[in-house]
DRENDO-1510 file (C-alpha; in Angstrom, 1 decimal, always signed):
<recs>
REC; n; res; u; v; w
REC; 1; UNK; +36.6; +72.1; +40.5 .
REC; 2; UNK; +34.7; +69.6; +42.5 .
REC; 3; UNK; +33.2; +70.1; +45.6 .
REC; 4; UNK; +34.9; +68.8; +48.8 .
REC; 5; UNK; +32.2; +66.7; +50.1 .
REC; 6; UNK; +30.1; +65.1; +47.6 .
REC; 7; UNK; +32.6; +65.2; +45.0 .
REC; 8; UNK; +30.0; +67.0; +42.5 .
REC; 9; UNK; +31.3; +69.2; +39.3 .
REC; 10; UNK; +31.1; +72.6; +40.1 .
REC; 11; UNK; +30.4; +75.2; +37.6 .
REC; 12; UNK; +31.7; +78.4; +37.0 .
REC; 13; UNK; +29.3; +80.2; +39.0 .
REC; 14; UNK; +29.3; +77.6; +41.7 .
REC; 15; UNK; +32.9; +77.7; +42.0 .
REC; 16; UNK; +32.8; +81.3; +42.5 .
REC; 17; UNK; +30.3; +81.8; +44.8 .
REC; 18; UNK; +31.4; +79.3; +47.0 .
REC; 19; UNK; +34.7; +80.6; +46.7 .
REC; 20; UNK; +33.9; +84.1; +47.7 .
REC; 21; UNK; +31.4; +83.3; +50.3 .
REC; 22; UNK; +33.4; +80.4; +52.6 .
REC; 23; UNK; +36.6; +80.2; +50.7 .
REC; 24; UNK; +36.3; +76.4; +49.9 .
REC; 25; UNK; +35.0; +75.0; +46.9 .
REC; 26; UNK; +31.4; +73.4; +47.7 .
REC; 27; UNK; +28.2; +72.8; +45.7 .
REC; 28; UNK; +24.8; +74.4; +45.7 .
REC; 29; UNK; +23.6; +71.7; +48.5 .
REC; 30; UNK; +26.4; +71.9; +50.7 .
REC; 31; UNK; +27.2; +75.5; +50.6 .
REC; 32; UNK; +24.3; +76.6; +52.1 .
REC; 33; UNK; +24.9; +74.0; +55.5 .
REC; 34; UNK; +28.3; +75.6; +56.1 .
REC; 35; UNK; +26.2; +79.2; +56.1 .
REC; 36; UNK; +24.3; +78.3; +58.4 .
REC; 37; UNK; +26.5; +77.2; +60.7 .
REC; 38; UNK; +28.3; +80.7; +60.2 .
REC; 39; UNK; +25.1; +82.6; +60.9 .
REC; 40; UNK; +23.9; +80.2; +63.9 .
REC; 41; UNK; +27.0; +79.5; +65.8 .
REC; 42; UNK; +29.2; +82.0; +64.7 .
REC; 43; UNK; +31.8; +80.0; +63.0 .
REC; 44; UNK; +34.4; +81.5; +61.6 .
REC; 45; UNK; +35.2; +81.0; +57.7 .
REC; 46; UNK; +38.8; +80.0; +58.3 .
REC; 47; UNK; +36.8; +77.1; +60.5 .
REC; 48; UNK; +35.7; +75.9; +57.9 .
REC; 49; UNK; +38.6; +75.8; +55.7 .
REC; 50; UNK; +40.8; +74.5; +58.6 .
REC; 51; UNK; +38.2; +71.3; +58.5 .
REC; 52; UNK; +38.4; +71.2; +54.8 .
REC; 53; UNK; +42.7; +71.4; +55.0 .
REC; 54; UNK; +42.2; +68.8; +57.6 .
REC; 55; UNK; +39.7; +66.8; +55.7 .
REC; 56; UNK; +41.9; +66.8; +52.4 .
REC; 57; UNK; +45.1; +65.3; +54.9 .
REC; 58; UNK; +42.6; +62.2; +55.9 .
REC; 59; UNK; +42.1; +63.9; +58.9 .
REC; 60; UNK; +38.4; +63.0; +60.6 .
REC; 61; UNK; +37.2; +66.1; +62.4 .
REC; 62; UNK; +34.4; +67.8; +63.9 .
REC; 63; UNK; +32.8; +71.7; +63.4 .
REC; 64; UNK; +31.1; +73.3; +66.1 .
REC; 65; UNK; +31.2; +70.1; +68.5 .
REC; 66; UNK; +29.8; +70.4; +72.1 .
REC; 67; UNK; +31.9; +70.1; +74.7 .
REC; 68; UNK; +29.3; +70.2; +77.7 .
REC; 69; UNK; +29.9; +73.6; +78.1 .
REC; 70; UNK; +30.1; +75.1; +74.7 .
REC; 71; UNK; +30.6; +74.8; +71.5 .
REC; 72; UNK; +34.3; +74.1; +70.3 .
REC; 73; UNK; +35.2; +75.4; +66.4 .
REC; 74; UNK; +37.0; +71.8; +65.5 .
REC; 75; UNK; +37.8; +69.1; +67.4 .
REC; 76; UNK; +39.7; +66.1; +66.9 .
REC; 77; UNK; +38.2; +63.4; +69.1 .
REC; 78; UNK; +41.2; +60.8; +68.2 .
REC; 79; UNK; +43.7; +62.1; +69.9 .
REC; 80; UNK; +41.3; +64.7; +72.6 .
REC; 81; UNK; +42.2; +67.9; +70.3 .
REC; 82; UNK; +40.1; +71.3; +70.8 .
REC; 83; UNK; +41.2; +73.3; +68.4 .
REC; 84; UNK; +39.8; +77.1; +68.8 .
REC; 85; UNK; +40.1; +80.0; +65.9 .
REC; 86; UNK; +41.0; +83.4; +67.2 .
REC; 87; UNK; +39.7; +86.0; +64.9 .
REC; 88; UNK; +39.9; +89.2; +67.2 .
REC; 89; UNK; +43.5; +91.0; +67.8 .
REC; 90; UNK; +42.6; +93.7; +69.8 .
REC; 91; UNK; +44.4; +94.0; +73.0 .
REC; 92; UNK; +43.2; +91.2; +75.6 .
REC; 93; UNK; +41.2; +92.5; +78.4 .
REC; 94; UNK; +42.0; +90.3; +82.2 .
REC; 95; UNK; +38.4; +89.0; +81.6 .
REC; 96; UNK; +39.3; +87.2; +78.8 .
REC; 97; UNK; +42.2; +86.0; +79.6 .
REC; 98; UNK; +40.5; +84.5; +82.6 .
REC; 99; UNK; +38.1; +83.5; +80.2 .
REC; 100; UNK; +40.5; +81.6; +77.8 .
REC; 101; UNK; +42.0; +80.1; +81.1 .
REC; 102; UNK; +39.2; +78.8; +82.7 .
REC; 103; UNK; +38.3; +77.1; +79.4 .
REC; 104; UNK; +41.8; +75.4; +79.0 .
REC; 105; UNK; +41.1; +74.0; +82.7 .
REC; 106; UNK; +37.6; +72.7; +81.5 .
REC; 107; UNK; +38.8; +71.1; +78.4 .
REC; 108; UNK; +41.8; +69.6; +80.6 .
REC; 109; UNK; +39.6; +68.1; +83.4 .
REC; 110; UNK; +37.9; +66.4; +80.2 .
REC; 111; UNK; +41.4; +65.0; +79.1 .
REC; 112; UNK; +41.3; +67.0; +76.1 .
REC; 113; UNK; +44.1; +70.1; +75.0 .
REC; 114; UNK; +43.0; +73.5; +73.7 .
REC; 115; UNK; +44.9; +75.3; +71.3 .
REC; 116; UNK; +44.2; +78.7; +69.6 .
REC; 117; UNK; +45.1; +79.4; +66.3 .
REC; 118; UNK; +45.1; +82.9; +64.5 .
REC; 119; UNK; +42.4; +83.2; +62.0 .
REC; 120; UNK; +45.6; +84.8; +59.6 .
REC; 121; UNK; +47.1; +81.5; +59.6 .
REC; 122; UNK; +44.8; +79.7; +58.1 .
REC; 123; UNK; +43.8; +82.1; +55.7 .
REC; 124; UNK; +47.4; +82.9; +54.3 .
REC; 125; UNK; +49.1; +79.4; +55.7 .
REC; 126; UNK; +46.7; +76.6; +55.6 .
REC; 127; UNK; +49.0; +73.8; +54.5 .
REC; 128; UNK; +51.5; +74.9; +57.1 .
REC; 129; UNK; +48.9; +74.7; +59.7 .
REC; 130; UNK; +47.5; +71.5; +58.8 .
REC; 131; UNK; +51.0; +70.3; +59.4 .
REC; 132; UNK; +51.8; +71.4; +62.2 .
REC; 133; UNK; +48.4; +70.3; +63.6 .
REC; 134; UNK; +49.7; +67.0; +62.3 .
REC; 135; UNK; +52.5; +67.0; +64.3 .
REC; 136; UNK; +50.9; +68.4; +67.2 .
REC; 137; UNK; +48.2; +65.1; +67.0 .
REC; 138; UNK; +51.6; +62.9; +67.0 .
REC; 139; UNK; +52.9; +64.2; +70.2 .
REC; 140; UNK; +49.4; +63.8; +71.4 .
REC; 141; UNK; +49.5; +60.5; +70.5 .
REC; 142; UNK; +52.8; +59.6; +72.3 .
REC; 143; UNK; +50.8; +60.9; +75.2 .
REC; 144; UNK; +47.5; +59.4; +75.1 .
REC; 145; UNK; +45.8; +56.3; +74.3 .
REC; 146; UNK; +44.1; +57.2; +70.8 .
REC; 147; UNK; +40.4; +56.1; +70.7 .
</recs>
Protein backbone atom coordinates (compact mmCIF):
# COMPACT_ATOMS: atom_id res chain seq x y z
CA UNK A 1 0.00 0.00 0.00
CA UNK A 2 1.93 2.78 -1.36
CA UNK A 3 0.73 5.74 -2.82
CA UNK A 4 0.75 6.08 -6.62
CA UNK A 5 2.67 9.18 -6.92
CA UNK A 6 5.22 9.74 -4.36
CA UNK A 7 5.58 6.18 -3.64
CA UNK A 8 5.06 6.91 0.26
CA UNK A 9 3.78 3.94 2.77
CA UNK A 10 0.39 4.32 3.42
CA UNK A 11 -1.26 3.41 6.58
CA UNK A 12 -4.26 1.76 7.45
CA UNK A 13 -6.25 4.78 7.73
CA UNK A 14 -4.68 6.38 4.78
CA UNK A 15 -5.29 3.50 2.59
CA UNK A 16 -8.84 3.63 3.51
CA UNK A 17 -9.71 6.99 3.16
CA UNK A 18 -8.15 7.34 0.06
CA UNK A 19 -9.69 4.37 -1.04
CA UNK A 20 -13.18 5.35 -0.30
CA UNK A 21 -12.89 8.98 -1.21
CA UNK A 22 -11.10 8.73 -4.99
CA UNK A 23 -10.75 5.02 -5.33
CA UNK A 24 -6.94 5.09 -5.75
CA UNK A 25 -4.53 4.64 -3.21
CA UNK A 26 -2.79 8.19 -2.44
CA UNK A 27 -1.19 9.75 0.67
CA UNK A 28 -2.30 12.50 2.98
CA UNK A 29 -0.39 15.21 0.54
CA UNK A 30 -1.61 14.00 -2.57
CA UNK A 31 -5.13 13.07 -1.73
CA UNK A 32 -6.25 16.33 -1.00
CA UNK A 33 -4.95 17.82 -4.85
CA UNK A 34 -7.01 15.15 -6.57
CA UNK A 35 -10.18 16.70 -4.28
CA UNK A 36 -9.74 19.61 -5.41
CA UNK A 37 -9.69 19.04 -8.71
CA UNK A 38 -13.08 17.14 -8.14
CA UNK A 39 -14.67 20.07 -6.36
CA UNK A 40 -13.21 22.83 -8.88
CA UNK A 41 -13.53 21.28 -12.18
CA UNK A 42 -15.81 18.68 -11.72
CA UNK A 43 -13.73 15.70 -12.44
CA UNK A 44 -15.02 12.67 -12.22
CA UNK A 45 -13.46 9.91 -9.75
CA UNK A 46 -13.22 7.35 -12.52
CA UNK A 47 -10.87 10.37 -14.13
CA UNK A 48 -8.83 9.97 -11.79
CA UNK A 49 -8.45 6.37 -11.72
CA UNK A 50 -8.36 6.18 -15.53
CA UNK A 51 -5.00 8.45 -15.18
CA UNK A 52 -3.84 6.30 -12.44
CA UNK A 53 -4.61 2.77 -14.80
CA UNK A 54 -2.91 4.77 -17.40
CA UNK A 55 -0.04 6.02 -15.26
CA UNK A 56 0.67 2.30 -13.82
CA UNK A 57 0.87 1.17 -18.01
CA UNK A 58 3.83 4.01 -18.46
CA UNK A 59 1.35 5.93 -19.92
CA UNK A 60 2.20 10.01 -19.59
CA UNK A 61 -1.16 11.74 -19.35
CA UNK A 62 -2.87 14.80 -18.51
CA UNK A 63 -6.17 15.64 -16.03
CA UNK A 64 -8.23 18.44 -16.60
CA UNK A 65 -5.98 19.83 -19.62
CA UNK A 66 -7.22 23.02 -21.56
CA UNK A 67 -7.95 22.64 -24.81
CA UNK A 68 -8.62 26.45 -25.76
CA UNK A 69 -12.06 25.96 -25.35
CA UNK A 70 -12.45 23.82 -22.28
CA UNK A 71 -11.30 21.69 -20.12
CA UNK A 72 -10.69 17.96 -21.38
CA UNK A 73 -10.91 15.07 -18.35
CA UNK A 74 -7.48 13.31 -19.83
CA UNK A 75 -5.60 13.76 -22.61
CA UNK A 76 -2.82 12.14 -24.22
CA UNK A 77 -0.81 14.75 -25.99
CA UNK A 78 1.53 11.97 -27.75
CA UNK A 79 -0.46 10.70 -30.01
CA UNK A 80 -3.50 13.96 -29.97
CA UNK A 81 -5.90 11.80 -27.56
CA UNK A 82 -8.98 13.61 -25.81
CA UNK A 83 -10.31 11.24 -23.81
CA UNK A 84 -13.81 12.38 -22.14
CA UNK A 85 -15.72 10.40 -19.08
CA UNK A 86 -19.42 10.10 -19.47
CA UNK A 87 -21.00 9.85 -16.17
CA UNK A 88 -24.75 10.68 -17.04
CA UNK A 89 -27.09 7.85 -18.80
CA UNK A 90 -30.15 9.55 -19.06
CA UNK A 91 -31.62 9.79 -22.35
CA UNK A 92 -29.58 12.42 -24.66
CA UNK A 93 -31.40 15.51 -25.37
CA UNK A 94 -30.67 17.04 -29.44
CA UNK A 95 -28.80 19.80 -27.47
CA UNK A 96 -26.30 17.62 -26.44
CA UNK A 97 -25.80 15.72 -28.93
CA UNK A 98 -25.13 18.91 -30.87
CA UNK A 99 -23.16 19.65 -28.08
CA UNK A 100 -20.93 16.44 -28.11
CA UNK A 101 -20.71 17.05 -31.96
CA UNK A 102 -19.61 20.37 -32.11
CA UNK A 103 -16.85 19.40 -29.67
CA UNK A 104 -15.55 16.37 -31.72
CA UNK A 105 -15.27 19.08 -34.71
CA UNK A 106 -13.24 21.41 -32.39
CA UNK A 107 -10.93 18.87 -31.12
CA UNK A 108 -10.57 17.64 -34.89
CA UNK A 109 -9.81 21.07 -36.41
CA UNK A 110 -6.97 20.90 -33.52
CA UNK A 111 -5.73 17.43 -34.96
CA UNK A 112 -6.68 15.79 -31.91
CA UNK A 113 -9.63 12.60 -31.64
CA UNK A 114 -12.30 12.64 -28.89
CA UNK A 115 -13.55 9.63 -27.38
CA UNK A 116 -16.15 9.04 -24.65
CA UNK A 117 -15.87 6.46 -22.23
CA UNK A 118 -18.60 5.28 -19.70
CA UNK A 119 -17.79 6.14 -16.30
CA UNK A 120 -19.03 2.05 -15.61
CA UNK A 121 -16.05 0.97 -17.47
CA UNK A 122 -13.61 2.19 -15.61
CA UNK A 123 -14.99 1.60 -12.40
CA UNK A 124 -15.79 -2.25 -13.04
CA UNK A 125 -13.19 -2.64 -16.12
CA UNK A 126 -10.17 -0.51 -15.70
CA UNK A 127 -7.54 -2.88 -16.96
CA UNK A 128 -9.61 -3.61 -19.94
CA UNK A 129 -9.97 0.00 -20.70
CA UNK A 130 -6.42 0.86 -20.30
CA UNK A 131 -5.97 -1.67 -22.97
CA UNK A 132 -7.94 -0.88 -25.25
CA UNK A 133 -6.95 2.80 -24.87
CA UNK A 134 -3.61 1.19 -25.67
CA UNK A 135 -4.57 -0.09 -28.69
CA UNK A 136 -6.52 2.83 -29.64
CA UNK A 137 -3.07 5.14 -29.16
CA UNK A 138 -1.33 2.44 -31.63
CA UNK A 139 -3.79 3.06 -34.41
CA UNK A 140 -3.34 6.64 -33.67
CA UNK A 141 0.05 6.30 -34.08
CA UNK A 142 -0.05 4.49 -37.53
CA UNK A 143 -1.90 7.71 -38.36
CA UNK A 144 -0.05 10.52 -36.99
CA UNK A 145 3.35 11.67 -36.42
CA UNK A 146 3.82 11.15 -32.56
CA UNK A 147 5.36 14.26 -30.86
Amino acid sequence: MNCLECNKALGYTDHKHSMDTLGVELCSEHRPRMTKLIETNKTPREAIQLYYGLKEAGIPSMLEWWDGSKSIDIAISRVKLNIEIDTEYHMMTHEQAINDLEEAMHSFKNGFTTIRIPHVLIKYYLKETVTNILGIMEGLRVHIKAI
